[in-house]
PQR file with spaces between the fields and no chain letter, atoms N, CA, C, O and H, PARSE charges and radii, in Angstrom:
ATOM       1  N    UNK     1       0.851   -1.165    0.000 -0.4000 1.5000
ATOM       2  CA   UNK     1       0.000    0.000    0.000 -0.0000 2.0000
ATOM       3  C    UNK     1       0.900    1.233    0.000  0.5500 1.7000
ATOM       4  O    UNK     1       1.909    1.339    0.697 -0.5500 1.4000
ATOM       5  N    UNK     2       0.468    2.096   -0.796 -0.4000 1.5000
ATOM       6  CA   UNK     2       1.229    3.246   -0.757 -0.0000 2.0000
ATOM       7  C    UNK     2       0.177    4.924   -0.281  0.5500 1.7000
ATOM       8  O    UNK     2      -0.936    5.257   -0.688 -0.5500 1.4000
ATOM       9  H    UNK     2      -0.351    2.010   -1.363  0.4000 1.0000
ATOM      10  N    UNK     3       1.045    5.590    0.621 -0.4000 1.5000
ATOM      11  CA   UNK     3       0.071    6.272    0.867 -0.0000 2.0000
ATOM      12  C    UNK     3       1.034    7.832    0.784  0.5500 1.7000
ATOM      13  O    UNK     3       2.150    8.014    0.298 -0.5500 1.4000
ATOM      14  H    UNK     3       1.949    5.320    0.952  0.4000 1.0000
ATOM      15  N    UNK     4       0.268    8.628    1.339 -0.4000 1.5000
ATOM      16  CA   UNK     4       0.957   10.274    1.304 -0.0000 2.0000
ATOM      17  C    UNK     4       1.437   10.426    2.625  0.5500 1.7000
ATOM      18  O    UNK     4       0.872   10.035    3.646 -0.5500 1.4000
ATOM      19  H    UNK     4      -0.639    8.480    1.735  0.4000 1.0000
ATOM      20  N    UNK     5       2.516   11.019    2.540 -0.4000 1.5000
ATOM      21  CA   UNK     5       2.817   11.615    4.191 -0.0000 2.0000
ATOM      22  C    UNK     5       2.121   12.123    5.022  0.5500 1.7000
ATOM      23  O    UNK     5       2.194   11.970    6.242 -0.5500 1.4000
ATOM      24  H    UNK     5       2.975   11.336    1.711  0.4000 1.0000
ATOM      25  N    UNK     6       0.876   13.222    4.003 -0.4000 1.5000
ATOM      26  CA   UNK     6       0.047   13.958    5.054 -0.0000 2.0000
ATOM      27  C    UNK     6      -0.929   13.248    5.186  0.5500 1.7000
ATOM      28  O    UNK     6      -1.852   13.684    5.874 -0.5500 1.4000
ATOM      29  H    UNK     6       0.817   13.347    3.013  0.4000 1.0000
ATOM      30  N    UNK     7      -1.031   12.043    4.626 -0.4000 1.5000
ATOM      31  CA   UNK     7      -2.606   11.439    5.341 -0.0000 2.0000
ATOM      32  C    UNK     7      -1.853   10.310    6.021  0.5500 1.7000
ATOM      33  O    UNK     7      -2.528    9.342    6.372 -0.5500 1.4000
ATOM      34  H    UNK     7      -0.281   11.689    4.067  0.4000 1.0000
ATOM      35  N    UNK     8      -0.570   10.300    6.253 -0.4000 1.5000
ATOM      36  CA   UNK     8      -0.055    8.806    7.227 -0.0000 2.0000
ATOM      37  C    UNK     8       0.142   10.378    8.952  0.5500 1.7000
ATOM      38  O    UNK     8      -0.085   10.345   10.161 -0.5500 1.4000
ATOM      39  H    UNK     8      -0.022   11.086    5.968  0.4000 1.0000
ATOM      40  N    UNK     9       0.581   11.278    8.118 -0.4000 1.5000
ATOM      41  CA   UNK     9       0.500   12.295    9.478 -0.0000 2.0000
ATOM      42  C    UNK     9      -0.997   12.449    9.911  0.5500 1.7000
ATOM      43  O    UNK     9      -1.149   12.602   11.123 -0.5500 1.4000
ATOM      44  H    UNK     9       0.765   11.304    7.135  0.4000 1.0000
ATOM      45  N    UNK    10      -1.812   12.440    9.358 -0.4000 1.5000
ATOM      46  CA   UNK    10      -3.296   12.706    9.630 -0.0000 2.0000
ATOM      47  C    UNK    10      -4.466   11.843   10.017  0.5500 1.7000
ATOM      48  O    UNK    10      -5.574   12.124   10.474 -0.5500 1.4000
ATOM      49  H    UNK    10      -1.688   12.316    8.373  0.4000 1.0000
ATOM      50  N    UNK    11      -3.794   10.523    9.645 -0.4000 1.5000
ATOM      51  CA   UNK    11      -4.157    9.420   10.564 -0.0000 2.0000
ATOM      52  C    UNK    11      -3.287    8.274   10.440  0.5500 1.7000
ATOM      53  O    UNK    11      -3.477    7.245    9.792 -0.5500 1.4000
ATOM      54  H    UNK    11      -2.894   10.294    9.273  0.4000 1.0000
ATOM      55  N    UNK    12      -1.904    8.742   11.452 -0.4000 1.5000
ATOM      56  CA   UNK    12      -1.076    7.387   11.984 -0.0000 2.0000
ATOM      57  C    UNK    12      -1.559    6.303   12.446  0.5500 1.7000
ATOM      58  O    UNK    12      -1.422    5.230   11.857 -0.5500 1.4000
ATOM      59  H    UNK    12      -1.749    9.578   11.979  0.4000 1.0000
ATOM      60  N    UNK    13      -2.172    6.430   13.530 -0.4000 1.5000
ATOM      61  CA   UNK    13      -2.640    5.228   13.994 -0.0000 2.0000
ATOM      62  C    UNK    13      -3.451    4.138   13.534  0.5500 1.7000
ATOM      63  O    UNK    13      -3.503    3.039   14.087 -0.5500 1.4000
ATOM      64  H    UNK    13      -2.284    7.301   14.008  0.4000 1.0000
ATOM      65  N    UNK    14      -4.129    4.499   12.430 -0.4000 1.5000
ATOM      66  CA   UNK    14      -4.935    3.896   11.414 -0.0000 2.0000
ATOM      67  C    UNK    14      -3.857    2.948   10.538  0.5500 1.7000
ATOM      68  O    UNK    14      -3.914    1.739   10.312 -0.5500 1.4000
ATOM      69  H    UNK    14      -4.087    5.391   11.980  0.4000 1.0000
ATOM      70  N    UNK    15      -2.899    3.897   10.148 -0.4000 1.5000
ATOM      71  CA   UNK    15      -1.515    3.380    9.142 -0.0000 2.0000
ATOM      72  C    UNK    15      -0.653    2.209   10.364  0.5500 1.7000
ATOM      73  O    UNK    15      -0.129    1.111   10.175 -0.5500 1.4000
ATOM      74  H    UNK    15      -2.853    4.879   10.332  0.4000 1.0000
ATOM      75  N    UNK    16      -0.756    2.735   11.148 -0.4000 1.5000
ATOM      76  CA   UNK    16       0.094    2.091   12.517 -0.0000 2.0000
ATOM      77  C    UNK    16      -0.314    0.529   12.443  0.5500 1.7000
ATOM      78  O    UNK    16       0.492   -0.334   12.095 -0.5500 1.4000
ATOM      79  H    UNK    16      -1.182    3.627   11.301  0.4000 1.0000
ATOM      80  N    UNK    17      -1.777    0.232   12.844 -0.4000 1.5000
ATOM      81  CA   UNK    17      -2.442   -0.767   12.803 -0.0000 2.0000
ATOM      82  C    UNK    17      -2.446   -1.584   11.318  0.5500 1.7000
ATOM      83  O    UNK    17      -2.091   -2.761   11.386 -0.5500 1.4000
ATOM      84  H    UNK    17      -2.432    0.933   13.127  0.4000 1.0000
ATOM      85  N    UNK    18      -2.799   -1.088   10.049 -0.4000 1.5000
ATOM      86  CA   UNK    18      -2.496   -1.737    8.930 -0.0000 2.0000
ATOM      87  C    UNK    18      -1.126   -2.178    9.050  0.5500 1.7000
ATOM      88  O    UNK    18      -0.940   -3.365    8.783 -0.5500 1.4000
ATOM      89  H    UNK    18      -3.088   -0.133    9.994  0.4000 1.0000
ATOM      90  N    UNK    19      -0.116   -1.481    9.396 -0.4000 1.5000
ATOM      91  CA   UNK    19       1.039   -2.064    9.431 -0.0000 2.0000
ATOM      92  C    UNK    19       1.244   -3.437    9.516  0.5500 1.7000
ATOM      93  O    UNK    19       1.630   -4.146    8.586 -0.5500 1.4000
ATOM      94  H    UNK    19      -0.268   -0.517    9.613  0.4000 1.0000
ATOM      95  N    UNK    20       0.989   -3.791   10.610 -0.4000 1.5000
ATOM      96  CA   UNK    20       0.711   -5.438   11.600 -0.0000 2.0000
ATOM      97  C    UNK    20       0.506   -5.820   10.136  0.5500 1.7000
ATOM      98  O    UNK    20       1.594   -5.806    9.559 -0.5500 1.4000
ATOM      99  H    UNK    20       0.676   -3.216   11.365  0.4000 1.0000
ATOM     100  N    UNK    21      -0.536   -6.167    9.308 -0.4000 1.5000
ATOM     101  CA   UNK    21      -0.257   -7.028    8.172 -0.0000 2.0000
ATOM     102  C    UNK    21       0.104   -6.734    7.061  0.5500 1.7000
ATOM     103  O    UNK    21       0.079   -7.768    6.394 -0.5500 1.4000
ATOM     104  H    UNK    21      -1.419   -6.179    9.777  0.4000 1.0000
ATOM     105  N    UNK    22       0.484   -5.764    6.370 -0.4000 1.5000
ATOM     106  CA   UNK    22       1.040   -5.497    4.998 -0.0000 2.0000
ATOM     107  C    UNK    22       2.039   -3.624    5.407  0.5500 1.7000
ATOM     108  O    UNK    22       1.702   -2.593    5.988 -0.5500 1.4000
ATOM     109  H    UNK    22       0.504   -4.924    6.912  0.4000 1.0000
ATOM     110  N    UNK    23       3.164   -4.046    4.773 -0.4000 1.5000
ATOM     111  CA   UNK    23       3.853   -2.713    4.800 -0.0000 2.0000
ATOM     112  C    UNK    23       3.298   -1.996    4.083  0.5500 1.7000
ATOM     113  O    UNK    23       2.656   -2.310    3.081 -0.5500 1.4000
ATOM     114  H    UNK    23       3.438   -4.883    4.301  0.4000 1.0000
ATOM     115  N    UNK    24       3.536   -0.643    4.642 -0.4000 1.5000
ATOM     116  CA   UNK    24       2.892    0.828    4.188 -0.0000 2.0000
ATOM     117  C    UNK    24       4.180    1.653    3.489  0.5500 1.7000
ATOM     118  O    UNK    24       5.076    2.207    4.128 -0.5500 1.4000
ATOM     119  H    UNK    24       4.057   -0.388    5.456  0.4000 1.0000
ATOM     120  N    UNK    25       4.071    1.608    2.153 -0.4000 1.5000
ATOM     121  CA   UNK    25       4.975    2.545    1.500 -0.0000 2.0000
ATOM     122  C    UNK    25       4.470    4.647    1.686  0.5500 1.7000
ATOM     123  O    UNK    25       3.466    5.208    1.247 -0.5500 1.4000
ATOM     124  H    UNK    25       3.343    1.159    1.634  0.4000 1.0000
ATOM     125  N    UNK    26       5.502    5.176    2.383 -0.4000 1.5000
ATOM     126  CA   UNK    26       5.533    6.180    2.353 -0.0000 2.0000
ATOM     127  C    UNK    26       5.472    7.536    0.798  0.5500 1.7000
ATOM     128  O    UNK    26       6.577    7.534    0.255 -0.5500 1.4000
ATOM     129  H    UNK    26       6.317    4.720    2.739  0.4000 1.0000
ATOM     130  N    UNK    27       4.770    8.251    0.309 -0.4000 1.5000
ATOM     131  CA   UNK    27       5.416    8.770   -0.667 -0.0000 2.0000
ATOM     132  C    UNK    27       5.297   10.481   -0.663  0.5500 1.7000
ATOM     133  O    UNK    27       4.151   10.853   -0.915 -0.5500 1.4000
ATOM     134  H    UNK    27       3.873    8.253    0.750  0.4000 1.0000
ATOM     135  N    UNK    28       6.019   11.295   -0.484 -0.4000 1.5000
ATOM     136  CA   UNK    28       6.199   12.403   -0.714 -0.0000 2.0000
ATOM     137  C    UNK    28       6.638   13.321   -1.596  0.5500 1.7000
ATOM     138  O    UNK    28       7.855   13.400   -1.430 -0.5500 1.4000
ATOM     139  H    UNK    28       6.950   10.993   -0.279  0.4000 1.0000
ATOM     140  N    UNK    29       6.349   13.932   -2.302 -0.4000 1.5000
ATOM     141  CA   UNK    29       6.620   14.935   -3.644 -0.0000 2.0000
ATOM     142  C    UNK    29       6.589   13.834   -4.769  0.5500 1.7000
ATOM     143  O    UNK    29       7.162   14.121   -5.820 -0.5500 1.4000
ATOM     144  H    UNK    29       5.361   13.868   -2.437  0.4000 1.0000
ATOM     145  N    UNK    30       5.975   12.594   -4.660 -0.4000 1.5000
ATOM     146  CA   UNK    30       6.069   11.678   -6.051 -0.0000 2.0000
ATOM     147  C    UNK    30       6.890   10.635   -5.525  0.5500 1.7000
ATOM     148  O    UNK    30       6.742    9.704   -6.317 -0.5500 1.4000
ATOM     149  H    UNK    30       5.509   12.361   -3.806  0.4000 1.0000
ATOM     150  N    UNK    31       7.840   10.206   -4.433 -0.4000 1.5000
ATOM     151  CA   UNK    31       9.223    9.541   -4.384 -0.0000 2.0000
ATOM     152  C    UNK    31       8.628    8.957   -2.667  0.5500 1.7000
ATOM     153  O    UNK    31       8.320    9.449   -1.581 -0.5500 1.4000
ATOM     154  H    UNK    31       7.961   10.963   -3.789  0.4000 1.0000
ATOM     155  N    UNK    32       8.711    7.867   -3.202 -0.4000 1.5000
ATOM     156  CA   UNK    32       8.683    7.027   -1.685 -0.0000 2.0000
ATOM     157  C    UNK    32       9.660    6.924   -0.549  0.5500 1.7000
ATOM     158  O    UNK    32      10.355    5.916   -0.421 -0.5500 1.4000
ATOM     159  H    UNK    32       8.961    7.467   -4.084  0.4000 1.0000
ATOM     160  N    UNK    33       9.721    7.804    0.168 -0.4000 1.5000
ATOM     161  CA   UNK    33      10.648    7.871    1.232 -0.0000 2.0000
ATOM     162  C    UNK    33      10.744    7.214    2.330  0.5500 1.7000
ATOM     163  O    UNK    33      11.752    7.470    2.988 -0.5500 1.4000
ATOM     164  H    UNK    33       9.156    8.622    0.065  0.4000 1.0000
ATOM     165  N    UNK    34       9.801    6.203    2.885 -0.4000 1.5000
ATOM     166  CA   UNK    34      10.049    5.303    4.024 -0.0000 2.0000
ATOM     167  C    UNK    34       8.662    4.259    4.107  0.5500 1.7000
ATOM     168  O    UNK    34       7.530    4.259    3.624 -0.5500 1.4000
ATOM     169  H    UNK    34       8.982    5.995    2.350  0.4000 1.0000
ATOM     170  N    UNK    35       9.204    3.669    4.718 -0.4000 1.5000
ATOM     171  CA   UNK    35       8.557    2.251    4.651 -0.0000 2.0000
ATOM     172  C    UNK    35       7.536    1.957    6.159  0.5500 1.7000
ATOM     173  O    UNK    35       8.309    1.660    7.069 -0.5500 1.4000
ATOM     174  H    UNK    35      10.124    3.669    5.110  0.4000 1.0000
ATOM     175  N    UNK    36       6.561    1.960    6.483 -0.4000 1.5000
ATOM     176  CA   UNK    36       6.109    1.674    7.791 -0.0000 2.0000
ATOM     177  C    UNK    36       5.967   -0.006    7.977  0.5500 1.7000
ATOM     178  O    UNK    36       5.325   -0.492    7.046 -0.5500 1.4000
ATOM     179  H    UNK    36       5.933    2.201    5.743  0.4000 1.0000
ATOM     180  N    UNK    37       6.317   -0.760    8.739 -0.4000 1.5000
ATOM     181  CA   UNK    37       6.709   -1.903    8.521 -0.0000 2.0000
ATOM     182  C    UNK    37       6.066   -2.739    9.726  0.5500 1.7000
ATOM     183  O    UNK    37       5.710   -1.983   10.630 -0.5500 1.4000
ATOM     184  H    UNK    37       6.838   -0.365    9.495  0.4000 1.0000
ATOM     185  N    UNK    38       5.838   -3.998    9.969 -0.4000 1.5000
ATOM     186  CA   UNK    38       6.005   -4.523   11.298 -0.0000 2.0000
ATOM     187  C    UNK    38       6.684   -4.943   12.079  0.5500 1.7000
ATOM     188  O    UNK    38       7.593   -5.462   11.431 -0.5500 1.4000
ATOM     189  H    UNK    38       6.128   -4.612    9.235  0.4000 1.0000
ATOM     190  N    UNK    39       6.886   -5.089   13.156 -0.4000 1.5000
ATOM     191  CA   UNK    39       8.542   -5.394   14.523 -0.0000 2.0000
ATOM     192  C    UNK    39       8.094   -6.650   14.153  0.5500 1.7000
ATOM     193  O    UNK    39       6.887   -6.836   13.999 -0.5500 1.4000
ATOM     194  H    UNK    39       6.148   -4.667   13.683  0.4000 1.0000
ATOM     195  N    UNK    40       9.114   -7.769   13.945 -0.4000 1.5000
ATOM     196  CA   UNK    40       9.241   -9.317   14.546 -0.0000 2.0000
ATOM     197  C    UNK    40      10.004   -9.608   15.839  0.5500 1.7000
ATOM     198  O    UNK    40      11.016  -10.281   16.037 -0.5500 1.4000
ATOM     199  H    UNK    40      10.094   -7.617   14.069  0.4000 1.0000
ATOM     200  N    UNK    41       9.327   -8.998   16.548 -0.4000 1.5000
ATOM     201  CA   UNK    41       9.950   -9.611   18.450 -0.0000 2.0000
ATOM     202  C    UNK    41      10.619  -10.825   18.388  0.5500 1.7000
ATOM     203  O    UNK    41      11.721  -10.604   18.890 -0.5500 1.4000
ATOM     204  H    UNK    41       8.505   -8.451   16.387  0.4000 1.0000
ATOM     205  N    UNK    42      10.551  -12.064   18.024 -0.4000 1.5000
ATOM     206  CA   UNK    42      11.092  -13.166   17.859 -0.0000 2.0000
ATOM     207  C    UNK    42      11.957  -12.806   17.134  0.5500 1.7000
ATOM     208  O    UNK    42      13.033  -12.996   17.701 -0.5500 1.4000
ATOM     209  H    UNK    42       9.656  -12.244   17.616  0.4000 1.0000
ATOM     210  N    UNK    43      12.146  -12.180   15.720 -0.4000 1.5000
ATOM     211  CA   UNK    43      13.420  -12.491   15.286 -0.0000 2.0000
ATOM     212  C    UNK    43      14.655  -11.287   15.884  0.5500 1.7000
ATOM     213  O    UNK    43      15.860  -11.419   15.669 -0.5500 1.4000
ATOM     214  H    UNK    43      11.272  -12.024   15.260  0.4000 1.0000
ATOM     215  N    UNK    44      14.057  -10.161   16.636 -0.4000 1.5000
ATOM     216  CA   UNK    44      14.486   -9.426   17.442 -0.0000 2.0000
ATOM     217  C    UNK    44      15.608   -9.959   18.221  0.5500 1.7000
ATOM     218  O    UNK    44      16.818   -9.908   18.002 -0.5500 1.4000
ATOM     219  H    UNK    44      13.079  -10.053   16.811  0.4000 1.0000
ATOM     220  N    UNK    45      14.958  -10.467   19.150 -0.4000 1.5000
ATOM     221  CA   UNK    45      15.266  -11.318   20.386 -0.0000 2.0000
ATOM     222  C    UNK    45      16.115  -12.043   19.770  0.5500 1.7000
ATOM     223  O    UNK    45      17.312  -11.766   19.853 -0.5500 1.4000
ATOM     224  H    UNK    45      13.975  -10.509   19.328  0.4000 1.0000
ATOM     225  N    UNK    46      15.614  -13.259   18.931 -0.4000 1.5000
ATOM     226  CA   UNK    46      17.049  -13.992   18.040 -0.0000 2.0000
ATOM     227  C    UNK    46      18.048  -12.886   17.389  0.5500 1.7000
ATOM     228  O    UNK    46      19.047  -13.576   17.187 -0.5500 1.4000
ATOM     229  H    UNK    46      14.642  -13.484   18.864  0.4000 1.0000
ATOM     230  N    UNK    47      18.359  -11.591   16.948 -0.4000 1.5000
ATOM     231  CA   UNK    47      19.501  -11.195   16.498 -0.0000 2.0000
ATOM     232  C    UNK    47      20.265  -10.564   18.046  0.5500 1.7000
ATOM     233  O    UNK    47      21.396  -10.385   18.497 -0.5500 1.4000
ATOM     234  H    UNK    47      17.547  -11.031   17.111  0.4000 1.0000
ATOM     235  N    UNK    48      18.869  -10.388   18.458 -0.4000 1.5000
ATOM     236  CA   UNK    48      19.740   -9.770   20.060 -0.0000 2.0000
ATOM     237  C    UNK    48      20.664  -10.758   20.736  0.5500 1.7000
ATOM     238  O    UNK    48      21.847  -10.533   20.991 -0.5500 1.4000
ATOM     239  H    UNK    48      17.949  -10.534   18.091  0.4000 1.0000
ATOM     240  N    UNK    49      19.973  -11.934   21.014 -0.4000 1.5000
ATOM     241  CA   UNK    49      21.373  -13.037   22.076 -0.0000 2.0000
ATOM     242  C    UNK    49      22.523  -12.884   20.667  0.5500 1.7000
ATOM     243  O    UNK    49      23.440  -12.386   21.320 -0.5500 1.4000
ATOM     244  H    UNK    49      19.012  -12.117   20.807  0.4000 1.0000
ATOM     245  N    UNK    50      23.003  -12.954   19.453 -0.4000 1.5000
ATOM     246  CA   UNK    50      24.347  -12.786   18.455 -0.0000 2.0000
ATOM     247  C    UNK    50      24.689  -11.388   18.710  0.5500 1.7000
ATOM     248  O    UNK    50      25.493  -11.003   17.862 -0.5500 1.4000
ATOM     249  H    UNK    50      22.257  -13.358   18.923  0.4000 1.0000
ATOM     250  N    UNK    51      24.399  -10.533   19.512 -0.4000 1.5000
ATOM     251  CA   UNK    51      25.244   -9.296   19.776 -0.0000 2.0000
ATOM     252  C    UNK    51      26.736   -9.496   20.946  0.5500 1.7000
ATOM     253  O    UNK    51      27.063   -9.716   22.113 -0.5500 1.4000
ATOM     254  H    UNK    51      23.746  -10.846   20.201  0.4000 1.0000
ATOM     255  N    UNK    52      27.213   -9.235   19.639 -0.4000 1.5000
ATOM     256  CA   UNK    52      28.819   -9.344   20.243 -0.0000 2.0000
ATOM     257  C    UNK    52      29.361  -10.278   19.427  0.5500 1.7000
ATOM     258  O    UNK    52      30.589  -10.302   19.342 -0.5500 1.4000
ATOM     259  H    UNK    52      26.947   -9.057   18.691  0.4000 1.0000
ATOM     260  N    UNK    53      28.459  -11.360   18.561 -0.4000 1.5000
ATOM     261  CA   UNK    53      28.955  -12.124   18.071 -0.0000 2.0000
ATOM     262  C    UNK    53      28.998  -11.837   16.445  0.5500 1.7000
ATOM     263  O    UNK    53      29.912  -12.151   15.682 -0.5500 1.4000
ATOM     264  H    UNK    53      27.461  -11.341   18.630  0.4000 1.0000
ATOM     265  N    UNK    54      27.997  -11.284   16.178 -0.4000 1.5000
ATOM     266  CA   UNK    54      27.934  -10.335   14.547 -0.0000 2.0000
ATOM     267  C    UNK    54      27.620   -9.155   15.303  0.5500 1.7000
ATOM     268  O    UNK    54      27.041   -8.936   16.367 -0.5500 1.4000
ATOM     269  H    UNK    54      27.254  -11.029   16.798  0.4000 1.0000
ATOM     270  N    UNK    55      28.423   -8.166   14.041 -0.4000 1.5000
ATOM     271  CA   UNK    55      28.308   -6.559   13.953 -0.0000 2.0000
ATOM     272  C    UNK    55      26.474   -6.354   12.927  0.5500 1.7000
ATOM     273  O    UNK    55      26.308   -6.259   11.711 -0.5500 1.4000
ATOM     274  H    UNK    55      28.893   -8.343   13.177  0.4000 1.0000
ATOM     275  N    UNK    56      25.528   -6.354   13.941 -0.4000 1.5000
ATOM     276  CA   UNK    56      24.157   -5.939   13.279 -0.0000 2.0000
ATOM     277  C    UNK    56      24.089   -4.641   12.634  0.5500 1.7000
ATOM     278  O    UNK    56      23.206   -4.396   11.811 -0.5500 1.4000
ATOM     279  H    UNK    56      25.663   -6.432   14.929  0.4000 1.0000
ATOM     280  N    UNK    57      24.915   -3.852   12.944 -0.4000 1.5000
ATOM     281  CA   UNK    57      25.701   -2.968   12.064 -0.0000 2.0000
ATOM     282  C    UNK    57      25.588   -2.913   10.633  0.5500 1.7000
ATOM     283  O    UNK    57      25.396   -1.884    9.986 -0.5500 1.4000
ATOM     284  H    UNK    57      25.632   -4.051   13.612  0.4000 1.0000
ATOM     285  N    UNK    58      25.713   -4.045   10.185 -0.4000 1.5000
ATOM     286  CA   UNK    58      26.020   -4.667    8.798 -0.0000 2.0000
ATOM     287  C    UNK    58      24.810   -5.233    8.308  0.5500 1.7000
ATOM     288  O    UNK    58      24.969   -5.872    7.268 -0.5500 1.4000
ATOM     289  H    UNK    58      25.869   -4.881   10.711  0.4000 1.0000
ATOM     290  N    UNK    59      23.709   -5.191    8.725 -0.4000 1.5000
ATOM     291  CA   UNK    59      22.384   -5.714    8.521 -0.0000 2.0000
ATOM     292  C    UNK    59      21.436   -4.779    7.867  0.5500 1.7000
ATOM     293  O    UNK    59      21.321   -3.697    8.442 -0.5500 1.4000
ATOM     294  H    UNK    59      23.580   -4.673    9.570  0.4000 1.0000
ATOM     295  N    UNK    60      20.804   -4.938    6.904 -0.4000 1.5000
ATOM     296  CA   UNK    60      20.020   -3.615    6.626 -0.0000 2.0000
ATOM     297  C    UNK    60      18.545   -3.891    7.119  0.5500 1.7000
ATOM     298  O    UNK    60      18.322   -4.818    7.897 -0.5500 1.4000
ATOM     299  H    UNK    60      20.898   -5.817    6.437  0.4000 1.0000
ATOM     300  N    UNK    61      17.615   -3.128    6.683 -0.4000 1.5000
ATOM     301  CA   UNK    61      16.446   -3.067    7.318 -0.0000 2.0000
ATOM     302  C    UNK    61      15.762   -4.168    6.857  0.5500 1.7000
ATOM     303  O    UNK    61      15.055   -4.750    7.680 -0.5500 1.4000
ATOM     304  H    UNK    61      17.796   -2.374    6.051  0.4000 1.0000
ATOM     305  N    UNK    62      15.822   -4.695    5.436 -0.4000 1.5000
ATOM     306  CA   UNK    62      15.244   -6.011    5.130 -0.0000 2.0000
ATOM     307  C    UNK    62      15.598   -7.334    5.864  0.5500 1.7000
ATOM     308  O    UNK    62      14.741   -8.218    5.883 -0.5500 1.4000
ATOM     309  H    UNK    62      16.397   -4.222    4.768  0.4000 1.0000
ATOM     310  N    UNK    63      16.845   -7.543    6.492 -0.4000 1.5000
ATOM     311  CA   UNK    63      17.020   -8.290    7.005 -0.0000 2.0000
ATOM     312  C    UNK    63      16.277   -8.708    8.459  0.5500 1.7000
ATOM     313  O    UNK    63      15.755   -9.775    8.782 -0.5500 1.4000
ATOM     314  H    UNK    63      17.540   -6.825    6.477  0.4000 1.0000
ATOM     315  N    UNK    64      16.467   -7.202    9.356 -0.4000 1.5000
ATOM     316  CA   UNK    64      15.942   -7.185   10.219 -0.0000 2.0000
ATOM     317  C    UNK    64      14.329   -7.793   10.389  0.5500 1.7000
ATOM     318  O    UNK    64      13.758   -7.734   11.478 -0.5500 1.4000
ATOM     319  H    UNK    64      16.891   -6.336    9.093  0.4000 1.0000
């Protein structure tokens, strides 16, 4: 789903909640600038106990 900045500013929480099942593409002046996404706590938690052991550093946001 792709939406406008001023209607993800004008009703976040609406966008917030869709989140949970399908990412929300951001788009401003024509150009999609950020992604509203959902947390995976589980795979969280699994990259968290490998800290110290990989640089998550090196991970980009898809991975996460």
């Amino acid at each position: 789903m792709i939406v406008s900045a001023t209607e993800i500013k004008n009703n976040f929480g609406k966008y917030l909640a869709l989140s949970q099942k399908s990412d929300i593409s951001i788009k401003k002046n024509g150009k999609i600038i950020a992604i509203l996404k959902s947390f995976d706590n589980e795979k969280f938690n699994q990259l968290d106990k490998l800290t110290g052991i990989i640089d998550l550093s090196l991970l980009n946001h898809e991975q996460l």
